[in-house]
N, C-alpha and C positions, 0 to 999 in steps of 0.2 A: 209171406210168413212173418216178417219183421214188422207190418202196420197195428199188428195189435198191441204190441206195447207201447205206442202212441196216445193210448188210452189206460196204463195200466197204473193202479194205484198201489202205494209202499205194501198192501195186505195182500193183492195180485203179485204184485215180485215175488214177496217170502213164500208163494204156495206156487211157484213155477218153478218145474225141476229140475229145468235146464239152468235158471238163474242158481237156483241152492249149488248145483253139483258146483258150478263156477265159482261162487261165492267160497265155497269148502278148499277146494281144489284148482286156483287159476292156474292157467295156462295160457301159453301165448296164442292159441286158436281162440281160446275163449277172451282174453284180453279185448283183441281184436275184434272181436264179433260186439261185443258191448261197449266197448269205447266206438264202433259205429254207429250205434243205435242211440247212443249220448250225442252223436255230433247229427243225427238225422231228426232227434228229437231233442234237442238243447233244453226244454225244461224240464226232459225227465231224470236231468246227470243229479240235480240233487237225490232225487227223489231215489235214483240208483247208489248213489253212494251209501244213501240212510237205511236200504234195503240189504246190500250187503252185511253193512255190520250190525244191523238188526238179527240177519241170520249166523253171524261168526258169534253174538253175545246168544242166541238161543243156541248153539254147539257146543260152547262154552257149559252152558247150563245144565246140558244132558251128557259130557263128556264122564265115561265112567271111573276116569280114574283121582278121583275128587280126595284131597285132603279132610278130613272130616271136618277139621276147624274150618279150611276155604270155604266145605260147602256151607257149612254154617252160616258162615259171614254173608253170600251168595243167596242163600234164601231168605235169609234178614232182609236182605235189600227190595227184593222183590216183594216180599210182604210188608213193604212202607214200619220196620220196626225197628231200622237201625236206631233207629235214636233214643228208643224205651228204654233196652235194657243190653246188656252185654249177653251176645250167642255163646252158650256151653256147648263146646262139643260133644260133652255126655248126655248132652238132652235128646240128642239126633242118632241113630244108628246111621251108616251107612249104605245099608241095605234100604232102610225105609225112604231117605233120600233121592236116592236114583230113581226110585219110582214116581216118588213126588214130582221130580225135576220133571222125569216124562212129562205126568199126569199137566205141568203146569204149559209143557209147550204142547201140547193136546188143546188146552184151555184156552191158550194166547192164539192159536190159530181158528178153532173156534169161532170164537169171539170177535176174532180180526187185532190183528194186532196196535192197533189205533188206542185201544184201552192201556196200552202198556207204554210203547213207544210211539208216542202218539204225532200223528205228522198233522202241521196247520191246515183246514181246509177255508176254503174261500166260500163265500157264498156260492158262487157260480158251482164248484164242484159239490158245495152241497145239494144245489136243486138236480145237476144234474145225473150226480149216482140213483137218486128217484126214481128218474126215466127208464120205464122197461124197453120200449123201440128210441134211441135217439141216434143222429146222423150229426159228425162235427166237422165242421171248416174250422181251419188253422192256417192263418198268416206268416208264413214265416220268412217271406221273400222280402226284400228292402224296400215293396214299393205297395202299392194300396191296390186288393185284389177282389175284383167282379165274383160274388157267387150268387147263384140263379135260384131262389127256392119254391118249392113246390106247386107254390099259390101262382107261381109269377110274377110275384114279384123278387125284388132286386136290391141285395145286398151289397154295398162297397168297404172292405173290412179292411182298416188299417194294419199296419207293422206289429208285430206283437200283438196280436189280437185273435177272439176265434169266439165261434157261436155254434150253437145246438138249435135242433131242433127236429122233429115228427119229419120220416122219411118222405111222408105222403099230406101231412097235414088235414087229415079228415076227420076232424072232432068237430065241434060246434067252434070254436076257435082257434085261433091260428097263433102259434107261440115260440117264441124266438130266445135264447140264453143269452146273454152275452157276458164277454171277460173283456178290456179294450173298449174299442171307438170304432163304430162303424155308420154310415149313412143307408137309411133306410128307406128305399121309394116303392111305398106300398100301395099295392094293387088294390083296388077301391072294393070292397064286397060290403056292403051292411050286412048281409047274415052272418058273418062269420069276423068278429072283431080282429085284430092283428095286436096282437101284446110282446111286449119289450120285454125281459127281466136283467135290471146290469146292476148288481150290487143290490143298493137300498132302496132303487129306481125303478118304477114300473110305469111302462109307457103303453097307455091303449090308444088305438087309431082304427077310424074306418078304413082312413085309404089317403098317402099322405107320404111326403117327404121329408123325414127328420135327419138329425145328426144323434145319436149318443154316445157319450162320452166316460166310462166308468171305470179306471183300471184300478185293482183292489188297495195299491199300494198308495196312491193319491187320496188326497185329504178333500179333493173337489171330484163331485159329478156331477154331467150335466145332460139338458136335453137342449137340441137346439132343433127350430120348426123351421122348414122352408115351405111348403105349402100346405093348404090343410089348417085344419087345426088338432092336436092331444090334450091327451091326459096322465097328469102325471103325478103318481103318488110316492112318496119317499116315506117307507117304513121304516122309524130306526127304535131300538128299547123303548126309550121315553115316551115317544108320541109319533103320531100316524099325520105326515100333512100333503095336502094334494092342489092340484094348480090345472087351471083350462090355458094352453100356449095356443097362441094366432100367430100366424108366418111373421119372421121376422121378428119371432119373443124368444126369448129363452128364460132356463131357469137354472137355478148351480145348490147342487146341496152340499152343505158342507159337513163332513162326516164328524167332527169333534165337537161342533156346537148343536150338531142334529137340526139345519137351518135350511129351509131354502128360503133363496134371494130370486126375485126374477127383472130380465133386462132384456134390453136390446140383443143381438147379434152384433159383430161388430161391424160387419159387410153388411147391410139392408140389401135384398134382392127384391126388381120389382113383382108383387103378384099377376101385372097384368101384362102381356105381352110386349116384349123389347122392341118390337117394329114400334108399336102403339105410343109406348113411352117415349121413343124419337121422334115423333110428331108432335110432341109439347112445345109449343109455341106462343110464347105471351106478348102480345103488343098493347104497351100501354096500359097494362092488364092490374086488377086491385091486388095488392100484396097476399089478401084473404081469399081471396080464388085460386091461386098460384097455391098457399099453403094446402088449402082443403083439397086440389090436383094431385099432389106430391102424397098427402095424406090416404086418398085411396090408392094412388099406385102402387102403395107400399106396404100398403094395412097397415100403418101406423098411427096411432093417434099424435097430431099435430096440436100445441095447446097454446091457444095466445089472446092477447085481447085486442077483441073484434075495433071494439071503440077507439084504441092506441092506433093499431092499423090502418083504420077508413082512409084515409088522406094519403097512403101510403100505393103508388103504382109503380108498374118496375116491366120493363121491356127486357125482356131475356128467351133463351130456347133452350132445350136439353139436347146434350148430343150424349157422349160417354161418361161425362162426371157421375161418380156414387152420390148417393143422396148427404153424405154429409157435406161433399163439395159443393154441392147445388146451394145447400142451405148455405155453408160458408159464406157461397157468393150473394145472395139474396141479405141476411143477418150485416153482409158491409154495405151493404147499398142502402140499405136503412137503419145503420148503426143501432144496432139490437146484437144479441148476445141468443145463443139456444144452447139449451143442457138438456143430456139426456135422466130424465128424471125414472126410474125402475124400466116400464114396458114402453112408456110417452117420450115425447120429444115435446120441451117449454121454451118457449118463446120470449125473451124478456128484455123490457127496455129498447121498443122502437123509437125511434127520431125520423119524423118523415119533416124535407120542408117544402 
């Protein structure tokens, strides 16, 4: 009975007549039942509170026993004309009032009351009021939760987080909401694309494991790839800009300069299997073999001069170090320096003797 308001927006409150009678008339039954539904759905206690006295200010409005100057003043406001001219009570009957007042919470429900009292919407809850069939996960436990969606593929949704999406997903395309940060390991189909939408972000994939990262309130989103490769377009007013991500690339938009920047991750994970990657073994081996190794293990581009290096051998093996240890250890052994330069990794100032 109670999961529908999990989904109910300020314009659903004020036309549910269980919420109005409570709003009108609390009581401790009703207290109770609604300060439940605030602590079972914590983001809907604003949205309750603004719904209430949305509906004590339209009571207000239609209450018959109106001073005729009040209402005056009362309908001024509402007609954006306080500020013209000063309300004559003699301009207004009474009588014609009340009706109007009706007529105008008539109008405001209508309409939806969004036009009046108008409550922020986010992107996410814009695209998804659109949706005639959608189905939502909502995060709400302290720990990051497994949801299974239709394709088969596999959703891990962080804290604070929640997505949408087609109950069955059989359109030509496979289409995912998000509010939050959630990791995406999607089931490979070419016929049927798999698309992101989180804020200004739109992520399409054949089939692939990403991160995204969007929560409305942050100045940064992002995409982060782990296998696979995307596509990512960041629609903002000004300008439309889009980016192709390889494992182990990312990209961050930044929502007040309308920017994206793209880089590294900050973990590198290898593309090719971790047995395989333990088998790296260099005896005596040229610095530039070793590099160009590390470079496809990683799908990273490695960037250095071939020439600087030639002279340059190094006997080592890989067991657990992350690729920036490895490099760490390599860059002292032939005193050289590497910086991650946007999606590359630069190589600079080797000394071999």
């Amino acid at each position: 009975m109670t999961e529908k308001y999990q989904t109910y927006t300020l314009a659903d409150f004020i036309q549910d007549e269980a919420f109005i009678q409570w709003a009108k008339s609390p009581n401790e039954a009703g207290d109770a039942f609604w300060e439940q539904i605030a602590a079972s759905y914590p983001y809907q206690k604003e949205v309750i509170a603004q719904a209430r006295q949305t509906v004590l200010n339209l009571a207000e409005l239609s209450r018959p026993a109106f001073d005729e100057k009040e209402a005056g003043l009362i309908w001024a406001q509402i007609s954006g004309q306080m500020n013209e001219a000063p309300v004559s009570a003699s301009v207004f009957r009474l009588g014609w009032l009340r009706y109007a007042a009706a007529a105008v919470v008539v109008l405001l429900t209508a309409w939806g009351i969004r036009h009046w009292y108008r409550e922020p919407e986010t992107l996410y809850a814009q695209r998804t009021e659109q949706l005639e069939n959608v189905h939502e996960e909502i995060n709400e436990t302290g720990n990051a939760r497994i949801v299974q969606l239709p394709d088969g593929s596999q959703v891990t949704l962080a804290q604070g987080s929640r997505i949408s999406f087609s109950p069955n997903m059989d359109g030509s395309k496979r289409e995912v909401y998000l509010s939050g940060e959630a990791f995406f390991d999607v089931k490979r189909n070419p016929s049927k694309p798999f698309f992101v939408y989180a804020g200004e972000l739109t992520t399409r994939v054949l089939g692939t494991s990403f991160t995204v990262r969007s929560f409305e309130k942050e100045n940064v989103a992002s995409v982060q790839v782990r296998t696979g490769s995307v596509s990512v377009e960041a629609r903002a007013p000004r300008k439309t800009q889009s980016v192709v991500l390889a494992p182990n690339q990312q990209v961050s938009f930044f929502r007040k300069e309308e920017r994206l920047s793209m880089g590294l991750v900050k973990a590198p994970q290898p593309v090719i299997p971790q047995a395989e990657l333990a088998r790296f073994t260099f005896n005596n081996a040229p610095v530039g073999t070793i590099f160009d190794s590390l470079s496809k293990a990683y799908g990273i581009e490695i960037e250095y001069d071939k020439e600087a290096v030639a002279a340059c051998r190094l006997t080592s093996s890989v067991q657990e170090e992350s690729l920036f240890e490895i490099l760490g250890v390599i860059c002292e052994a032939i005193e050289a320096d590497y910086q991650v330069a946007g999606a590359k990794i630069r190589i600079s100032d080797p000394h071999c003797n």
